[in-house]
Each structure stands twice: as C-alpha cells, then as structure tokens.
N, C-alpha and C positions, 0 to 999 in steps of 0.2 A: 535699536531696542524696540521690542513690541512688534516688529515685523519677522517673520521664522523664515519671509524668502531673502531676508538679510545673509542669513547662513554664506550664502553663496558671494562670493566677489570676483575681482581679479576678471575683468570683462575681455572675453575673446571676438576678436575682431570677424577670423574666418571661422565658419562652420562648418561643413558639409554634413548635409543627415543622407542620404545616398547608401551609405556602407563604404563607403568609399575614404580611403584618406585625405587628412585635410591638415593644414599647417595654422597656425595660427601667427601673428605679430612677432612672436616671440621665437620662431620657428621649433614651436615643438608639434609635434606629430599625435594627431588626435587620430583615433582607430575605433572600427566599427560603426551600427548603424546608427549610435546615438553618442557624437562626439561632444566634448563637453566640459567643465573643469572639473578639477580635484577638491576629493573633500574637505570643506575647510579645515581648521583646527577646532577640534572637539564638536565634532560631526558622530563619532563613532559614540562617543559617551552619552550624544542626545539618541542614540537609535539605540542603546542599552537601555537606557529610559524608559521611552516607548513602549519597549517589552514588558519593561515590570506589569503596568498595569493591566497589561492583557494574562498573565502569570496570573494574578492576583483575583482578578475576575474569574478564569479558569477553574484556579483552588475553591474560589468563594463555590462558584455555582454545581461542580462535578465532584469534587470530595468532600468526603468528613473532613476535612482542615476549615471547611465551611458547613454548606447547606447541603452537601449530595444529596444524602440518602430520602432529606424532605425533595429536593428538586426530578429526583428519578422517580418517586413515589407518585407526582403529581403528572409528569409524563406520561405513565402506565393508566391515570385517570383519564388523561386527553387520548389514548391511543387512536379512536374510533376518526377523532380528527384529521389525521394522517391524509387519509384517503381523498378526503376534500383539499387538503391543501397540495396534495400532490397532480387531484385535475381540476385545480384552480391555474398551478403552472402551466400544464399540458395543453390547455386552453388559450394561454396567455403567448404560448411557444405558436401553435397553430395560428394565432391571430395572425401574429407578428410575421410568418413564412408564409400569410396568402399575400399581406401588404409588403413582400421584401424588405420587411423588417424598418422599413421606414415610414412614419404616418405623416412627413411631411412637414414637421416640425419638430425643434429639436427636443422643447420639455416633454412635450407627448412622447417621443420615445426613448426617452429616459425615465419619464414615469411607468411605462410600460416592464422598460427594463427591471423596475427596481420591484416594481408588483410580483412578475414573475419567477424574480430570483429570493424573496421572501416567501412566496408563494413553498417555492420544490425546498429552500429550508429549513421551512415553517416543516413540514410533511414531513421530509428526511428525519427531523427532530422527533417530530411523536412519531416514529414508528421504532422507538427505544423497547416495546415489550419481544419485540423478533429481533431486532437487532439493537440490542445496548450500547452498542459503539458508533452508532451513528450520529449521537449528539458531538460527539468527540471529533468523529470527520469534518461533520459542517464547523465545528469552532475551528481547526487546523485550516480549514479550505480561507474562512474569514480573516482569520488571523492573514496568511497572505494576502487579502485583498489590503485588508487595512495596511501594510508598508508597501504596496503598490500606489494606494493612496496617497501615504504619507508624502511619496516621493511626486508624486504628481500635483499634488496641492503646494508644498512648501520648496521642490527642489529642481521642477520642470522649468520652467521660466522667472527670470528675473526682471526685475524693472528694465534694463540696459540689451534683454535680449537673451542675456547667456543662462546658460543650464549645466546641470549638475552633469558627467557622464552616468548613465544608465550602468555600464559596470563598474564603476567608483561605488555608484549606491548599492548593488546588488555585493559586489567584497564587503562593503563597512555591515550591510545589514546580517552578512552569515555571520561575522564575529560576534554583531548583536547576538543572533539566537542561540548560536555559540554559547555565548557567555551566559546568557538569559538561561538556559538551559541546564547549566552548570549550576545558578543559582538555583531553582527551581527542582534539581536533586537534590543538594546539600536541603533543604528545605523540608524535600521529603522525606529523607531520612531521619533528621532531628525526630521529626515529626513518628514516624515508625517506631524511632527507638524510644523517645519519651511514653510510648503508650504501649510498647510492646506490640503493636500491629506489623508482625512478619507472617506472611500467609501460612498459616497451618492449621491443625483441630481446631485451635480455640479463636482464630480471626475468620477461618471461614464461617463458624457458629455467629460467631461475633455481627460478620455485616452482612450474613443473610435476615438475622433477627431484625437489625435495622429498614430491609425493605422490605417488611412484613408490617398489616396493618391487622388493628384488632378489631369488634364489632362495637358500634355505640352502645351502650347500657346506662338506662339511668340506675340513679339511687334506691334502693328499697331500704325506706328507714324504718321503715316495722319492722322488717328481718333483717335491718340490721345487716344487711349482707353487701360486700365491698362490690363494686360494676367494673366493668372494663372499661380500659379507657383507648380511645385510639392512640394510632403512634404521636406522641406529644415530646418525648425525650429521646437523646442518642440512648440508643441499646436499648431499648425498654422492647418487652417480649412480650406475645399475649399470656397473662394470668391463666390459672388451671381452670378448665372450663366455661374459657373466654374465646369463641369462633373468629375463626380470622377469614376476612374477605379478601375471596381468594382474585377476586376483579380488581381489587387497588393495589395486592401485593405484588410488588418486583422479585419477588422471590417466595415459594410455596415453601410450606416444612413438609413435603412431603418428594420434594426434590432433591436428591443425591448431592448435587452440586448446582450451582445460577452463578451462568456467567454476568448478569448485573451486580453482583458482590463482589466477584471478581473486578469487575471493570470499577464499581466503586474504590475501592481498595485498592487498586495500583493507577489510576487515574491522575495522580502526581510524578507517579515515574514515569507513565507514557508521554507527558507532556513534555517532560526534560528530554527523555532519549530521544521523541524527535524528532526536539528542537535541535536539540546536538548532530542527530546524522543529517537535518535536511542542511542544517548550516555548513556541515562540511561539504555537502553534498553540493549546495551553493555557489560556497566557495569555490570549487573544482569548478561550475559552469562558466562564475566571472572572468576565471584568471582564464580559462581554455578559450573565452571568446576573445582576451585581449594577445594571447600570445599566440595564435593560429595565423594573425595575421603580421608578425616579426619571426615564426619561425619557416625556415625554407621549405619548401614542399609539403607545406601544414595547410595554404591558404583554404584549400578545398577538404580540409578534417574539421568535420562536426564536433568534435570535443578531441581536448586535450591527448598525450598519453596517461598521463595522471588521474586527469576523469573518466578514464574507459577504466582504468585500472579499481577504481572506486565502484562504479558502478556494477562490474564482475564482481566486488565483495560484497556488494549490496545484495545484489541477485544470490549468491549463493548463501550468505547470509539468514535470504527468505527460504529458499529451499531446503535449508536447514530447520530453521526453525516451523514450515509449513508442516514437513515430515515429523518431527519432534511434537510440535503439539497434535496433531492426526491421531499420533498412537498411544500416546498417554494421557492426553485431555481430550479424547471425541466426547464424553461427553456434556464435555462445557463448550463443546465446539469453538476453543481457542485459534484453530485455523483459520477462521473465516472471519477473526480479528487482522489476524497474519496478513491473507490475502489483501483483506479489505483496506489497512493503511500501505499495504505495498501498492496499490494501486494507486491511492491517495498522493502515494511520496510520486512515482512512476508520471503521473499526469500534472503535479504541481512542478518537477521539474522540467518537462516539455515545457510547460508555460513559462516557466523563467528561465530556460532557454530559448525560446521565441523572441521572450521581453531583452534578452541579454543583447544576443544577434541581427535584430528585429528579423519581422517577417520576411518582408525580399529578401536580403541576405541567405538566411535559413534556408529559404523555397529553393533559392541559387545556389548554394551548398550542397542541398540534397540533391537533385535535378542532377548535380556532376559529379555524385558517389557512382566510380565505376561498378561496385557490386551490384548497386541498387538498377545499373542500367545491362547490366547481364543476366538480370533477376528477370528484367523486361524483355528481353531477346529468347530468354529459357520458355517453352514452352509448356514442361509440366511442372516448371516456379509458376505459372500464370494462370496454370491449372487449380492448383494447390491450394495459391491464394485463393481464387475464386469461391472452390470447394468451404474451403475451412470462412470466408464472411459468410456464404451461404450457412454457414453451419452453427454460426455463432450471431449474426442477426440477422436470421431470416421472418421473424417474427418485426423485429422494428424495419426492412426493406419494406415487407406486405402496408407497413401503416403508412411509412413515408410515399409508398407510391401510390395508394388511395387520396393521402394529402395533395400531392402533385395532381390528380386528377381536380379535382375541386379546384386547386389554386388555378388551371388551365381555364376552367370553365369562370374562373373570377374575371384572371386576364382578357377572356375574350368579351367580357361584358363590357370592361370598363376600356375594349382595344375601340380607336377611332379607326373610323373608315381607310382605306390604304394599307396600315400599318401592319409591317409582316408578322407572321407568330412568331413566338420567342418557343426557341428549344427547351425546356427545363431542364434540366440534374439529373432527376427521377427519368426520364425516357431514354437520356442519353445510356444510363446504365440498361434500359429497358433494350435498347439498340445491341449494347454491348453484349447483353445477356444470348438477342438472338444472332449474332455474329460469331461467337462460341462454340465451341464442341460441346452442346449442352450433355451428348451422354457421357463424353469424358468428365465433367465436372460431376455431372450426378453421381457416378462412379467411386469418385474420388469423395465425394459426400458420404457415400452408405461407409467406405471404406476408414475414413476418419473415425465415423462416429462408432462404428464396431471397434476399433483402437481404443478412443476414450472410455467405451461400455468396459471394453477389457482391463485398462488398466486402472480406471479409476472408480469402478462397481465394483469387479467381481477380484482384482488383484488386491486393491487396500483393503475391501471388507475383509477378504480371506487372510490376508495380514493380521488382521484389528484382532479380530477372532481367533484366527490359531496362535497368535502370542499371547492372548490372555488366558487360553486353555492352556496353553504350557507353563507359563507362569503357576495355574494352580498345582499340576502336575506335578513341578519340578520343587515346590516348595518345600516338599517333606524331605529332601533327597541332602546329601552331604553336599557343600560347596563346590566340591572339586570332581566331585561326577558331577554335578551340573554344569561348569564349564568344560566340559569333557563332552556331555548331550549338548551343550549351545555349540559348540564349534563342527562337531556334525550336522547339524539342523540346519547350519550357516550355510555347510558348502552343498548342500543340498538346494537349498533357497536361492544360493547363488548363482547356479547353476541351471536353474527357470530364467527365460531372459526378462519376462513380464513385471518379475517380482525386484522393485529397488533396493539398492543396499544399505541407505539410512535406517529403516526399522529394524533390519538385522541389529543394527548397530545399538537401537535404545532398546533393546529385546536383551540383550547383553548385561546392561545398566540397569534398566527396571526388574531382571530376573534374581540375580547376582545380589545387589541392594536386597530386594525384599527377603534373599533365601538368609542371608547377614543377618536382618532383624530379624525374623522368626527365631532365629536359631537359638537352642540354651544358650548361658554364660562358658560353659564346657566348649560347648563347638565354635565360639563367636572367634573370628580372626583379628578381630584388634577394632572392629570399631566402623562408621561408614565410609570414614574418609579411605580402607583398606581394601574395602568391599567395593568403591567406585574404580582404585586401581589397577585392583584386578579383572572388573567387568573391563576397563579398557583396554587392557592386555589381552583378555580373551576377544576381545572385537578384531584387534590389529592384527593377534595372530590365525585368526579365521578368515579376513581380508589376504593375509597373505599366502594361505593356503590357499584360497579361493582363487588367486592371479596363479599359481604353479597348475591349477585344475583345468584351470579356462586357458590355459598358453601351453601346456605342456601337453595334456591329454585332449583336450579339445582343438587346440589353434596346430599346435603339431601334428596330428593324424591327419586331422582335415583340409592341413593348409597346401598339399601336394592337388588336391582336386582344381581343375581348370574352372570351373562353377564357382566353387568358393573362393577363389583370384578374383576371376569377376565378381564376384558379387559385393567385395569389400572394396574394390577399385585399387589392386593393390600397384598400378603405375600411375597413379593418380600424385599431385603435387602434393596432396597433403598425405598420403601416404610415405612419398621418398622425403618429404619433411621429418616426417617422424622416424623416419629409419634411422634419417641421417643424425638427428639428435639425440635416437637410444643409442647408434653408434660410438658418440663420441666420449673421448673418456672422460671419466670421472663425473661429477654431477651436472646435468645440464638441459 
C-alpha cells in the first residue's frame, strides 16, 4: 500500500532483454524485446482510471462541456506567440545536434529535453488561428507520453528487479482507451442531446457566436444608452451596433463557415473515436508483437495478419473520408483535419511499435523484409525514392546540411591533435547524392511533381468546381433526369484516368439530396432518407457501367495491342494472380 510499483509481483528469476527468448523458474516463456510479467490483478481497471482524468481535462479545456470557446478565444490572442516558441524549439533542436545531443550530464540533458519539447508545444498550440486542431494534436501526442510514462515510473522496475512486459502494458492500456473512449462518447452525446447541439443552421450560428468577441464600451449614463460588452457568457453575440474585434475572434461573422466552431463543437467526439481506433489499433500492435514470434514463418512479419488487415481499413477509411471532406467541406477545409490526425495516428503507432518490439528487434525485422531488400536491389525503386525525399524535403535536407556544416566546424575545434574526422549523416548523404544518377533523379523530380500539379491542382480544383456548377444546374431539373445526367457525367469522368472515383460518388449524394429538398411537396419522393437511396443506387449503377466501359470497350479493343501487354505487365505474378482469382468460380 502506498507504493504503485507494488502493482507488480511474482519475481522472475531469468530475463533476457535481447529480443530474444527467455524462460523463466517456472518455465514459461517470455517473448520479445521487453520480457516481463503479467498484469497483475486489477492492473487494467487502474489504467481506465488514468484516462478519466485526462477525458476530463480534455472536455474542461477544448469544449463547451467546459471552458473551449474562452480557451480558443484566448489562443487566437497569443497567435503572434507561436512563432517564438516554435524558434525557441528549433534553437533548442540545433543546440542539442552540434553537441550530439549529449551535454555531458544527465539533468542538463533532460532539461534541455524538456525546454525544447515545451518549446515546439507551446508553438504548435498557438498557432490555433491557421490551424484549429493543432491544440488537439499536441494533447493526443501528450496523452501518449503520459501512459508511456505511467508505465515507466510505476511498472518498469520493481524493487526485486522484475518488470511489467512492455506488451502486457501496451494490450491492458488499448482496452483502457478503448474503454475510456466509449465513456467519453456516451458523454458526448448525453451532452449533444440535453442541448440540442447536433451540427446544423442553428449550432453552426450557435458556436461561431461563441468565438466571436465584441468591442469594450463604457457606460453613457446620460444617454442612458446600454455598451457592449465582451464575450462574458456562453452564446452571448455582439448587440446591434456593437463592433466586433476581428483580432481576438476565432471566428468572423462575415465567414460562410470556421472550421474553429466546427472543431469546438465536435471536440468531444474526436476525442472518443480516437481513443477508440488508436486502442484498437494498439491492440492489434501488442498482440502481432507477441504472436509473430509463436507463429511459424511470422518471426520475420512486422505486424500481424489481423494488424495489416486493420491498418488497410484505417488507410482506406482516410481516403474515404480525405475525398469526402475535399468536395463538400473545402471550405472549412475539413481535410486537412483528416490528413493531419492520420498522420498523428500513422506516427504514434510507429512509436508504439518500436516501443512494443523494441528498437533492435524492429531494425532486424525490417533489414529481413524481402520486399524491402528487392526495393534495394531495384534500380528505378532507388530512383523514385530518391526523387520523391528530394521532393518532399528538399527544403529541410538544404537546412540540415548547412547545420552539419557548422556542427563539422564545432567538431574540429573542440577535435584534439591526432584524432581522425568523423564522417557526419549530412555528407554521407552528400556522397550518396554525388554517386547517383543525379539526371535520372532530377528526372524523375520534375516528373512527380508535374503528376502531383496534375492531379492534385488542376484534377480536384476541376472536380470541386464542375460539381458545384452542376449541382446548381441540375437543381431545377426532375429527379430522375437528374440521375439519368449524373450517370452520364459519371461515365465520362470515369473514363479520364486523372480524375478519381470517390467524388463521382459524393456528386451522386450531394446532387440527388439537395434536388429531394428543393423539390415541391408534389414532386418530393418520400423524404431524405429516399433521396440518399437512390443517390446510392445511381452511384453503383454508374460504377458498374463504368467497369462494362473500361473492360469491354476500352480493355477489349485495346488489349490485342503488344504495347498495351506490355505496358500492364500482363505475365507479370501479380497479373496471373489476378487472372487466376477472377477465374475461379463463384466469389473469390
């Protein structure tokens, strides 16, 4: 009692931390790189726990169930700050890689540590008036620290030596968020329903008023005339000819839509869902690090089957929803939420895959992916690669290698007489760059980037744009000529290889819906939920017209040409794979 590293008992004799397996007195078999015991009893109910108050805190500080809309308000007043605490970090980062990140002593660099990771959170935080969800990242990113913590202060080491397995704790802790998660809906909902806050006309009015500020006004008691007041209460609006400062508000009344309203107002359900998919998502990491090495011919799989399987719904899940928000919310620019916690989720599980497998393991894992060493043998994979980091940080390589120059010129100051140079990172790649086919890579540079200009400038704009213009078009029209024009438009669209076929798809739904409501009580078909069924129907069956178009008239005429053999690689294994599966009967 009174000690939390009590938790843990049951002292194991043998360990191995290696990655290696290791047996213990009792001969059970410990696996992985952090072998360890089982959680004790009512381990799982203290890491539910745990989570509440991070829930709670969350609600307090990010939604109206607390203090948001003051908390976002005062944000958008520090903005300017951003800037300094972002190259207070960057500062902090450079110190730390001229000295090898070590000062020589352990609290000095720890204290460094912890300056410069306040430092880029402090920054990431206020820069809420461009990106509103980046308060929300940095709490998500914390929130993981703190049960990496938890497990490392109360569950890494015991009096006697023994420790907790690393994925004992990483399974009990997804059930936690799991769970935590599940409460933390239920919550939001109550919550939604008791006040009527389900997003629409009157909640969007609702929490844009709230991060709207008004102007000081004192009292004129001679005239007797009422002042403005700032924002002092939930919902309070500015009075009629009472100016609102347009520097403190999170939201303009002169703006269509603020995604800061938005992110206030579902701020309790991002939190839940997810806690709910990183916990499942978790899960799948623990259980694939413990059973990869009990099942046969798994030792050398990076995840599970179960977790690849997850992760494919994860991924398509974003694509769905990336596409989806693009074409009916650009301008609340909802996808660059999208994007931004798929990356959040994407980088947080590397980390707790690292932490699950530990490092060498991982490194030795990957190092024996045969694809990954055919990737390396391939010469225009090596290209490609190359092409596509130049293309995407070629602006942070220019900074790191300026940095390595400096750090060169430190080392050689503080190198004693004798002692040979040290190669850096930074040159090694500088090596690699001139040992290259540099004009194959730069090649392969202009070539990418004219791909992404094409389809992510000039293909989605043109998307964005000609659905919205048909949308108006098509709205005066009968229903059923309009699904009759979208399924022609479809196979047209289809039939550009450039253009994807999810926004056909919400083009279907968004068109179909709005032609439903416009419509008299005479021409209405029964309602939205009739109007969504049959946009779906018309989607599916323009999908399937679209596969008879492209395989019948396109893949058939064309597929007799020796060019076009080659060019799909049609004796290729993943070709005669697919033959042999559309082959076979019945579904498969």
């Amino acid at each position: 009692p009174g000690q939390p590293t009590m938790l843990v008992a049951a002292p194991l004799r043998a360990v191995s931390h290696n990655g290696r397996l290791a047996r213990s007195d009792t001969g059970t078999v410990q696996l992985g790189g952090s072998q360890g015991l089982p959680m004790p009893r009512g381990g799982d109910v203290v890491l539910v726990l745990a989570y509440l108050p991070i829930l709670a805190l969350y609600l307090v500080l990010f939604s109206e169930i607390g203090f948001g809309a003051s908390v976002f308000k005062g944000l958008t007043l520090l903005h300017a700050w951003s800037i300094i605490g972002a190259a207070v970090g960057a500062a902090i980062i450079a110190l730390l890689y001229l000295v090898d990140f070590d000062f020589g002593n352990l609290i000095v660099n720890a204290l460094f540590y912890l300056i410069g990771l306040l430092a880029f959170v402090i920054g990431t935080i206020l820069t809420f008036r461009t990106m509103p969800f980046a308060p929300l990242l940095c709490f998500f990113f914390l929130m993981t620290l703190y049960y990496i913590g938890i497990y490392f202060y109360f569950f890494n080491k015991n009096k006697d030596g023994t420790h907790l397995s690393i994925k004992v704790f990483l399974t009990s802790t997804s059930k936690a968020m799991a769970i935590g998660g599940l409460i933390g809906l239920i919550v939001a909902l109550v919550w939604a329903s008791l006040n009527n806050f389900w997003w629409g006309g009157a909640s969007k009015t609702e929490f844009r008023s709230r991060l709207r500020v008004c102007t000081d006004m004192s009292v004129d008691e001679v005239a007797a005339t009422t002042h403005c007041l700032r924002y002092g209460q939930f919902g309070t609006r500015c009075p009629e000819g009472c100016e609102e400062v347009a520097a403190d508000s999170a939201c303009l009344s002169t703006d269509s839509s603020c995604l800061a309203a938005w992110i206030l107002w579902s701020s309790p359900f991002m939190i839940s869902l997810f806690s709910i998919l990183f916990g499942t998502g978790l899960y799948f990491i623990s259980t694939s690090a413990t059973q990869r090495k009990l099942t046969p011919g798994k030792k050398t799989a990076v995840l599970s089957h179960e977790a690849s399987i997850f992760c494919q719904c994860m991924v398509a899940m974003v694509v769905i929803a990336w596409a989806g928000t693009s074409l009916t919310s650009s301008n609340m620019q909802l996808s660059r939420v999208v994007m931004a916690f798929a990356a959040l989720g994407i980088m947080l599980g590397a980390m707790m895959l690292a932490f699950a497998l530990g490092w060498r393991d991982l490194k030795t894992t990957i190092a024996e992916q045969e694809t990954l060493r055919k990737i390396g043998q391939s010469q225009w994979w090596m290209v490609t690669i190359k092409a596509l980091s130049i293309l995407c940080l070629g602006p942070i390589f220019v900074v790191y290698i300026g940095c390595a120059y400096v750090k060169r010129i430190f080392i050689r100051w503080r190198q004693k007489p004798g002692e040979p140079d040290r190669l850096l990172t930074a040159f090694k790649i500088i090596q690699l760059w001139e040992e290259s086919d540099r004009s194959a890579i730069l090649a392969r540079v202009v070539f990418m980037g004219t791909v992404y200009f094409i389809m992510q400038v000039i293909a989605a704009q043109f998307m964005t744009l000609f659905c919205a213009w048909l949308n108006i078009q098509l709205l005066p029209l009968n229903i059923f000529l309009i699904c009759l024009i979208i399924i022609g438009v479809g196979l047209l669209l289809f039939a550009i290889p450039v253009i994807p076929g999810v926004p056909i798809y919400f083009l279907c739904g968004v068109t179909i819906t709005a032609a439903e409501e416009a419509a008299s009580d005479a021409d209405k078909l029964g309602g939205f939920g009739i109007a969504i069924v049959l946009g779906s129907a018309t989607a599916f069956l323009t999908k399937m017209l679209a596969c008879v178009l492209q395989q019948k008239v396109f893949g058939e005429q064309l597929g007799s040409g020796v060019s076009i053999r080659a060019a799909v690689t049609v004796n290729s294994e993943m070709m005669k794979a697919i033959r042999l599966m559309l082959a076979a009967p019945g579904f498969s």
